[in-house]
N, C-alpha and C positions, 0 to 999 in steps of 0.2 A: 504494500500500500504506500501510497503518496504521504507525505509530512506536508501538505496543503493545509494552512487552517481552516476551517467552515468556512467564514466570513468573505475569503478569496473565492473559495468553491461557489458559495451561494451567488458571488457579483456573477460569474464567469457563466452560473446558468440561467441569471436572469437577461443576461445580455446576448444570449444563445438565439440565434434566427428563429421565429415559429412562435416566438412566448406570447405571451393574453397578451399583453401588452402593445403588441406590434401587428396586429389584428385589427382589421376595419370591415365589420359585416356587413350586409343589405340593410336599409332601415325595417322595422319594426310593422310597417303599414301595408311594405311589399308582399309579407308572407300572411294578413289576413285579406291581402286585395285575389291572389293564389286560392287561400281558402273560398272565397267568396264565388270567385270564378269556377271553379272545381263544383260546387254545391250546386249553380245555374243550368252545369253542363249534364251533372246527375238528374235533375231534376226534370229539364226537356228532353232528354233522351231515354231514360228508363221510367220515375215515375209516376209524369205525365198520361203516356200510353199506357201504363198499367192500370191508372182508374181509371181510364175513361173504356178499358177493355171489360174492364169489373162492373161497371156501371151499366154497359150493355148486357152482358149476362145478365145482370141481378132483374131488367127491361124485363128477358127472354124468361125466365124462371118466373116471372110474376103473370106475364100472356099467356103459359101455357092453359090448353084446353084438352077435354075429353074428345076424343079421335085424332090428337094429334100423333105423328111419328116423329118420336126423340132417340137418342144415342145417349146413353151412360155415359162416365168418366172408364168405368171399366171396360166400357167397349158392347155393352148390348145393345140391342134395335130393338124397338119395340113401339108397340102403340099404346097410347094411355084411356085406359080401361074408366078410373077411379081416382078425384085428385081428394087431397087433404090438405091442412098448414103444412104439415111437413113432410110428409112421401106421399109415394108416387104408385097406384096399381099399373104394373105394364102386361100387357100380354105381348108374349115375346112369337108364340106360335097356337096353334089349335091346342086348348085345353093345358096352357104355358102360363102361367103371371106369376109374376115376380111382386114383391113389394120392394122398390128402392126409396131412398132417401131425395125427399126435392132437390136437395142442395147437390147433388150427381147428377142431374143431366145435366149432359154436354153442350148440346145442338138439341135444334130441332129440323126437323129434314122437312124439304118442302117438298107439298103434295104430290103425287103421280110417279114418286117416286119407286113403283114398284116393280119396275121391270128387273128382270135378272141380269147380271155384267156382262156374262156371255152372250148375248142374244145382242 
């Protein structure tokens, strides 16, 4: 080890390139004008379109009617038999009904839509 005293050691490292001292950062206003902008960009781009895609469902879940053809979240077809506040009687085929939850349909299919894919 070195026979330095502290006091020599400690000048030699406060005069050392890179210290607090010798630092000059952005102002303080830059990184919430950053934040501010970031929030703007979130907000029109994700969401924005989110309600208003919610807000259409929530449209479509309150218009449904008895004969309409809806599609589950799960994936069924069906037609509705039976509504209530909160589910759904579907008849999915001859002597078929399901009881689902209102808040799972998907869609509703518009009419005439009964042709086969194939055909």
């Amino acid at each position: 080890m070195s026979s330095l005293p502290m006091s020599s050691l400690l000048s030699v490292l406060a005069a050392a390139p890179g210290s607090a001292t010798a630092s000059a950062g952005p102002p303080a206003w830059s990184n919430l004008l950053l934040l501010g902008a970031m929030g703007l960009i979130f907000w029109f781009l994700i969401f924005r379109p989110q309600l208003r895609r919610q807000k259409e469902h929530q449209a479509k879940i309150a218009g449904l009617k008895k004969g309409d053809r809806v599609v589950t979240a799960g994936g069924l077809v069906g037609r509705i038999v039976k509504l209530d506040d909160h589910y759904v009687d579907l008849e999915l085929g001859t002597n078929v009904r399901v009881k689902a939850g209102r808040s799972t349909i998907g869609d509703v299919l518009p009419p005439g839509g009964n042709a086969p894919a194939n055909d």
